[in-house]
Residue frames as a rotation matrix with the C-alpha (Angstrom) as fourth column:
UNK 1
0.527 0.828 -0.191 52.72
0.688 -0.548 -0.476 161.48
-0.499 0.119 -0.858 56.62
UNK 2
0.035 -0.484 0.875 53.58
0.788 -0.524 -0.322 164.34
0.614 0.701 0.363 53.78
UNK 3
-0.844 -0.514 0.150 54.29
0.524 -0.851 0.027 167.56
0.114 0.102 0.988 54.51
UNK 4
-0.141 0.947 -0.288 51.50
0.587 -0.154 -0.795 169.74
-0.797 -0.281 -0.534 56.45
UNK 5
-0.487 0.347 0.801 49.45
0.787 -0.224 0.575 171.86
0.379 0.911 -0.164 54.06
UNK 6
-0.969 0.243 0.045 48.75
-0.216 -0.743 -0.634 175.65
-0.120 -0.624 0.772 54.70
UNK 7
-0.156 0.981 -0.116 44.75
0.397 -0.045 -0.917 176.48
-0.905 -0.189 -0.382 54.68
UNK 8
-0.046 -0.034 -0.998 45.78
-0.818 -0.573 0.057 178.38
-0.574 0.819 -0.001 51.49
UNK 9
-0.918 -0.381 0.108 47.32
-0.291 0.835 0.467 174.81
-0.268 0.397 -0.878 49.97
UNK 10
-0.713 0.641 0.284 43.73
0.633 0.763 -0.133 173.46
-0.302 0.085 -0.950 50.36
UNK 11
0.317 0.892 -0.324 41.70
0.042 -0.354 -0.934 175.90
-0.948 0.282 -0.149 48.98
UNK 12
-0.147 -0.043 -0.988 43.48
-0.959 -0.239 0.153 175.71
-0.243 0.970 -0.006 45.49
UNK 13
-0.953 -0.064 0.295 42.24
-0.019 0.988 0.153 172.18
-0.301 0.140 -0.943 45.61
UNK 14
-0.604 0.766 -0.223 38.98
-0.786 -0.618 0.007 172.06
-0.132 0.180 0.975 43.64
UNK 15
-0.981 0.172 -0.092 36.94
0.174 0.985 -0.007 168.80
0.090 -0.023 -0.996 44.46
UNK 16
-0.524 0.802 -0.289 33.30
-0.830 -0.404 0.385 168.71
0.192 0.441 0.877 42.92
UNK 17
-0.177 0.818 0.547 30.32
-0.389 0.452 -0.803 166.63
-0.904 -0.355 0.238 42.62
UNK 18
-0.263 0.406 -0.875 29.57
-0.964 -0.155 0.218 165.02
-0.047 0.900 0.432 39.70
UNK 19
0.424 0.687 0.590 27.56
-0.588 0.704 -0.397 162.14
-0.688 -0.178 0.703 38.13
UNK 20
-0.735 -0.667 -0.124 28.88
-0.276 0.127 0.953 159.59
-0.620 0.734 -0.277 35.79
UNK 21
0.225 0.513 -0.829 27.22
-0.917 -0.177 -0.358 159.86
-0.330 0.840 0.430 32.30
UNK 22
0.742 0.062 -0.667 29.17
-0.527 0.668 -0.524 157.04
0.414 0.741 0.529 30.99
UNK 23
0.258 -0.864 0.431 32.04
-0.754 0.099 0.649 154.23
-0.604 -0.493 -0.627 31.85
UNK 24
0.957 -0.009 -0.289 33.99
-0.139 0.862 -0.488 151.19
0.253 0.507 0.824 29.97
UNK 25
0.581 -0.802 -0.141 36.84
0.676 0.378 0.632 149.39
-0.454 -0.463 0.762 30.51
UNK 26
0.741 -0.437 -0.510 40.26
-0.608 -0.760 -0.231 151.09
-0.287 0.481 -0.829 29.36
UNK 27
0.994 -0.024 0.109 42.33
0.051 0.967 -0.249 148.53
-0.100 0.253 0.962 27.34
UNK 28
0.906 -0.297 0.300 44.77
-0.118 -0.860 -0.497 150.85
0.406 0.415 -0.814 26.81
UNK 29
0.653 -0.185 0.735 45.51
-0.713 -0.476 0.515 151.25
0.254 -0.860 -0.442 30.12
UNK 30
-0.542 -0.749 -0.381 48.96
-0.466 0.645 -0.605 148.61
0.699 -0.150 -0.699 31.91
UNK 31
-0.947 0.284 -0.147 47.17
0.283 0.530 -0.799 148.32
-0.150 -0.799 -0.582 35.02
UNK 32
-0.477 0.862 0.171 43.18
0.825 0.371 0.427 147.55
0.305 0.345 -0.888 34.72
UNK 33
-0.971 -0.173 -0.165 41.14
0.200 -0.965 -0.168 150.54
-0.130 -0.196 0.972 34.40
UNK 34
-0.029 0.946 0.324 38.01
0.913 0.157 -0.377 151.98
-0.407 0.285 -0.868 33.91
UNK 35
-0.951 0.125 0.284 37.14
0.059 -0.825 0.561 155.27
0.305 0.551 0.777 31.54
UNK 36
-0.362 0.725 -0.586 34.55
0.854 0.007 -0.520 157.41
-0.373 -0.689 -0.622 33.04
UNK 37
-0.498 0.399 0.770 32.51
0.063 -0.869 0.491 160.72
0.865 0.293 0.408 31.34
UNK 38
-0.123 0.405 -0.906 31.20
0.956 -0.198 -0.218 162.27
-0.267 -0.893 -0.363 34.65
UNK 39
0.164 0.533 0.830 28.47
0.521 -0.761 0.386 165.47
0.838 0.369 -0.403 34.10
UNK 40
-0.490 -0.466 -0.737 30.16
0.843 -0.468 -0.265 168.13
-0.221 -0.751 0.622 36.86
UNK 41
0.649 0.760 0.037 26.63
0.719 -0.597 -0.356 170.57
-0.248 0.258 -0.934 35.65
UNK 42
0.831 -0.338 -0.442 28.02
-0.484 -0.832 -0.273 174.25
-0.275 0.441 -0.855 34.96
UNK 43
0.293 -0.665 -0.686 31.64
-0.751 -0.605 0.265 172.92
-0.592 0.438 -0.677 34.27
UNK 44
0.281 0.110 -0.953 30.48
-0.926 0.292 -0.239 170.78
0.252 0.950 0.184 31.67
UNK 45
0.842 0.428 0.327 31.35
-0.516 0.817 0.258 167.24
-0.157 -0.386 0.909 31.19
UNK 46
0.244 -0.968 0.051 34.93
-0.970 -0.245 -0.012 165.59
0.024 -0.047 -0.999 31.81
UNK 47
0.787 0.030 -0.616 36.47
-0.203 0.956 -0.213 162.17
0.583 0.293 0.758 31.34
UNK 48
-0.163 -0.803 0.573 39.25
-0.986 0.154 -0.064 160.73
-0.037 -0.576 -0.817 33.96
UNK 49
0.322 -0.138 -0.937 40.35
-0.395 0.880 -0.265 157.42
0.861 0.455 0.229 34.00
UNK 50
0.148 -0.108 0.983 40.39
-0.985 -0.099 0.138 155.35
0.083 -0.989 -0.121 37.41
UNK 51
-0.326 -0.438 -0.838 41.69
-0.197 0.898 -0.393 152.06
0.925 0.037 -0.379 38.41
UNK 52
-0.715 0.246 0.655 39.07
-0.556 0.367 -0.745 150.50
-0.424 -0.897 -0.125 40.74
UNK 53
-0.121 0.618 -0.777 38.05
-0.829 0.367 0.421 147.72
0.545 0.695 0.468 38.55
UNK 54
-0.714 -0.697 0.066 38.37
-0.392 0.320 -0.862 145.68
0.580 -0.641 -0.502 41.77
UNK 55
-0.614 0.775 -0.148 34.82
0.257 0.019 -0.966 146.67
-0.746 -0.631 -0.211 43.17
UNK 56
0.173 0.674 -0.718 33.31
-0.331 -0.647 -0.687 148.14
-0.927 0.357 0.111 40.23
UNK 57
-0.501 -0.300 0.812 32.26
0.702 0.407 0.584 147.21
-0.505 0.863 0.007 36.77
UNK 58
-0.995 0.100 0.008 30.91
-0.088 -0.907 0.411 149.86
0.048 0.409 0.911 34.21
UNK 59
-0.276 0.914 -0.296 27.37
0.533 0.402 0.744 148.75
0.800 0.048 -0.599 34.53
UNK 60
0.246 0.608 -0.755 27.29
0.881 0.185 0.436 149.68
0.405 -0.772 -0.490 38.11
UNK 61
-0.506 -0.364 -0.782 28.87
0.663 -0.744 -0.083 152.96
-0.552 -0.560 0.618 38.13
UNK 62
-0.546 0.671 0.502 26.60
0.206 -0.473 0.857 154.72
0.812 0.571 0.120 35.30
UNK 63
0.412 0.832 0.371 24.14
0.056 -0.429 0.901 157.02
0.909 -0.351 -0.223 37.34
UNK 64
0.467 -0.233 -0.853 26.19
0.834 -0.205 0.513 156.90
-0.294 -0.951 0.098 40.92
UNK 65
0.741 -0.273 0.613 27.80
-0.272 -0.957 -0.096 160.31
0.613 -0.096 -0.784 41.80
UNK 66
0.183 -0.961 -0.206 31.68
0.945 0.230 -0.233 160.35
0.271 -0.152 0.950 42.45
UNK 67
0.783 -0.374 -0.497 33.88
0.421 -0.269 0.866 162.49
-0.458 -0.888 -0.053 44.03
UNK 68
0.894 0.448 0.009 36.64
0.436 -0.866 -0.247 164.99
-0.102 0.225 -0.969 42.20
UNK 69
-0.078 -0.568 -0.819 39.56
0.287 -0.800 0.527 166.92
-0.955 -0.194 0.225 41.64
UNK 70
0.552 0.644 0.529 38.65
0.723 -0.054 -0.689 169.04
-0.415 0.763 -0.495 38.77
UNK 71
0.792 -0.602 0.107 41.55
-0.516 -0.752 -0.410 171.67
0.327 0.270 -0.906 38.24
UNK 72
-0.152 -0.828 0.540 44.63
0.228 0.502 0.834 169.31
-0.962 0.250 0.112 37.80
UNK 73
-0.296 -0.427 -0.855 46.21
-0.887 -0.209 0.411 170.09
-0.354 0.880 -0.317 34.25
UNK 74
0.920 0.350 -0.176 44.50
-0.387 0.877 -0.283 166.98
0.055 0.328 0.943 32.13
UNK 75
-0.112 -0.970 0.216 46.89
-0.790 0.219 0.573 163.89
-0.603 -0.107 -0.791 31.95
UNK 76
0.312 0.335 -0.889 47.53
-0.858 0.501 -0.112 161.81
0.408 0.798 0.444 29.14
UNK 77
-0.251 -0.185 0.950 47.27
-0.258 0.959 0.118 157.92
-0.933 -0.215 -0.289 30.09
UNK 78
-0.493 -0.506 0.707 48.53
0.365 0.618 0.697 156.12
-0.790 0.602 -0.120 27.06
UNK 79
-0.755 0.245 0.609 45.95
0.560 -0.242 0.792 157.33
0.342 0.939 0.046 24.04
UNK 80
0.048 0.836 -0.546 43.43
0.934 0.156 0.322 158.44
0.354 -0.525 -0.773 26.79
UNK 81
-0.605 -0.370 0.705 43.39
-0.050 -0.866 -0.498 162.29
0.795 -0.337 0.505 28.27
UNK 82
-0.069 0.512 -0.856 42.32
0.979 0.198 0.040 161.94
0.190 -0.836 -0.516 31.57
UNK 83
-0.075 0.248 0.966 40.58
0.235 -0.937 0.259 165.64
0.969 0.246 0.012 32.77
UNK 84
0.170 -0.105 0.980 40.25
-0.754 -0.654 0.061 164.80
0.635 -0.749 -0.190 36.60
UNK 85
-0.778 -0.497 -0.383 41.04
-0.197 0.773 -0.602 162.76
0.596 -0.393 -0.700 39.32
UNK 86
0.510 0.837 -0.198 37.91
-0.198 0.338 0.920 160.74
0.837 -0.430 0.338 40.77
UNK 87
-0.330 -0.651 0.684 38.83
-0.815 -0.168 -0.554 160.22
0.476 -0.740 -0.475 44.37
UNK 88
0.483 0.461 -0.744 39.19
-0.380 0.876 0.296 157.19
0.789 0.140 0.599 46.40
UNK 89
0.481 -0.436 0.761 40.42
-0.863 -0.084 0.497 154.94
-0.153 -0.896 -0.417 49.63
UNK 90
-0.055 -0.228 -0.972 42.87
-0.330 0.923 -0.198 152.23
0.942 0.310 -0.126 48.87
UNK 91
0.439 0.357 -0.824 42.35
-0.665 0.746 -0.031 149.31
0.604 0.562 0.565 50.41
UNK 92
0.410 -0.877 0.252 44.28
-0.804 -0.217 0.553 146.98
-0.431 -0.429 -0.794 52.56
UNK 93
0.098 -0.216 0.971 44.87
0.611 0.784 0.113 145.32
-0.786 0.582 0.209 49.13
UNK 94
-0.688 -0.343 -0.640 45.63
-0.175 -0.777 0.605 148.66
-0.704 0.528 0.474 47.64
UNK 95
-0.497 0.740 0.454 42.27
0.773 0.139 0.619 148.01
0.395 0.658 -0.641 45.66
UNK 96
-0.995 0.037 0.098 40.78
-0.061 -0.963 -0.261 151.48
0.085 -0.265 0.960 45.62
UNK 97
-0.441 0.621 -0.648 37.11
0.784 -0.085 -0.615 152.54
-0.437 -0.780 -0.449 47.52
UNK 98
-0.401 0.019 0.916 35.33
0.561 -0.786 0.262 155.17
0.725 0.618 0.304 45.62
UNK 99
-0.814 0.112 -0.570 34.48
0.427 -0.550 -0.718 158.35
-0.394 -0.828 0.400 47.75
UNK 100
-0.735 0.533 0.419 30.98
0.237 -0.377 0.895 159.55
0.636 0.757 0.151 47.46
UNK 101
-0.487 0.580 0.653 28.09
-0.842 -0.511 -0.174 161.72
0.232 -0.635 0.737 48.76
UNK 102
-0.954 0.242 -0.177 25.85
0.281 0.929 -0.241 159.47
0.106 -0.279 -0.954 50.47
UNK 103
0.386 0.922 0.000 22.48
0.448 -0.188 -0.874 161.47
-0.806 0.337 -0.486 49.44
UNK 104
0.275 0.155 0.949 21.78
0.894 -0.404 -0.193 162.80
0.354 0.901 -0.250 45.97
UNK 105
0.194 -0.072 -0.978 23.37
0.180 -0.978 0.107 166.50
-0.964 -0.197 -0.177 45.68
UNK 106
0.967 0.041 -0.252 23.33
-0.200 -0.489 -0.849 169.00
-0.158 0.871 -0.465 42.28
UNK 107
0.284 -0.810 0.513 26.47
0.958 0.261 -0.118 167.80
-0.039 0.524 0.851 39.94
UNK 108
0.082 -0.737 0.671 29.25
0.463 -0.568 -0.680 170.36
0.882 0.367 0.295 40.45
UNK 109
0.877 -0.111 0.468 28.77
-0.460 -0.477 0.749 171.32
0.140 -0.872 -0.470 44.16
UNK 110
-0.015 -0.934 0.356 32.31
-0.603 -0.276 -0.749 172.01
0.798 -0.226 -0.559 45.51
UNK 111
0.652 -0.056 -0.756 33.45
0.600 0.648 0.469 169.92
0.463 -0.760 0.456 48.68
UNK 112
0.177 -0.631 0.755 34.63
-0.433 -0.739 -0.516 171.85
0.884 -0.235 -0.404 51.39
């Protein structure tokens, strides 16, 4: 286990709600990916790039609501700027689990 985290630590963590608008594969990418536009309401719409082509093909992830970090510094993956980090449970095949609400909730509510 890491290093405990104060109560401060976790509140500069900003994990939202949001819906994905769009997804396709990322060829780009070394290790299979998907490319995701996800609508996060007020703070507009953001693109992050996730690697759980394992369970999920773009077809089936259009219209589900995902899970967040939304204030990480964007990161470039190979030609690609990823904007947040979609969260997720690996596996015990390190194939990753997407985390999500399990009823409809307004794109951009905060997780606390």
């Amino acid at each position: 286990m890491n290093e405990p985290l104060t109560w401060n630590d976790f509140e500069k963590i900003e994990m939202r709600v949001g819906t994905v608008l769009h997804a396709e594969p990322l060829v780009a990418a070394r290790k299979p990916a998907i490319k995701l536009r996800i609508d996060f309401g007020p703070l507009g719409i953001k693109q992050s790039s996730a690697q759980i082509t394992t369970h999920y093909t773009p077809e089936t992830l259009v219209g589900t609501q995902v899970i967040a970090v939304v204030n990480f510094p964007p990161k470039q993956i190979g030609k690609f700027m990823s904007e947040c980090l979609v969260l997720g449970v690996y596996a015990p095949d390190d194939s990753v689990i997407l985390l999500r609400p399990d009823k409809p909730i307004a794109n951009g509510q905060q997780v606390g």
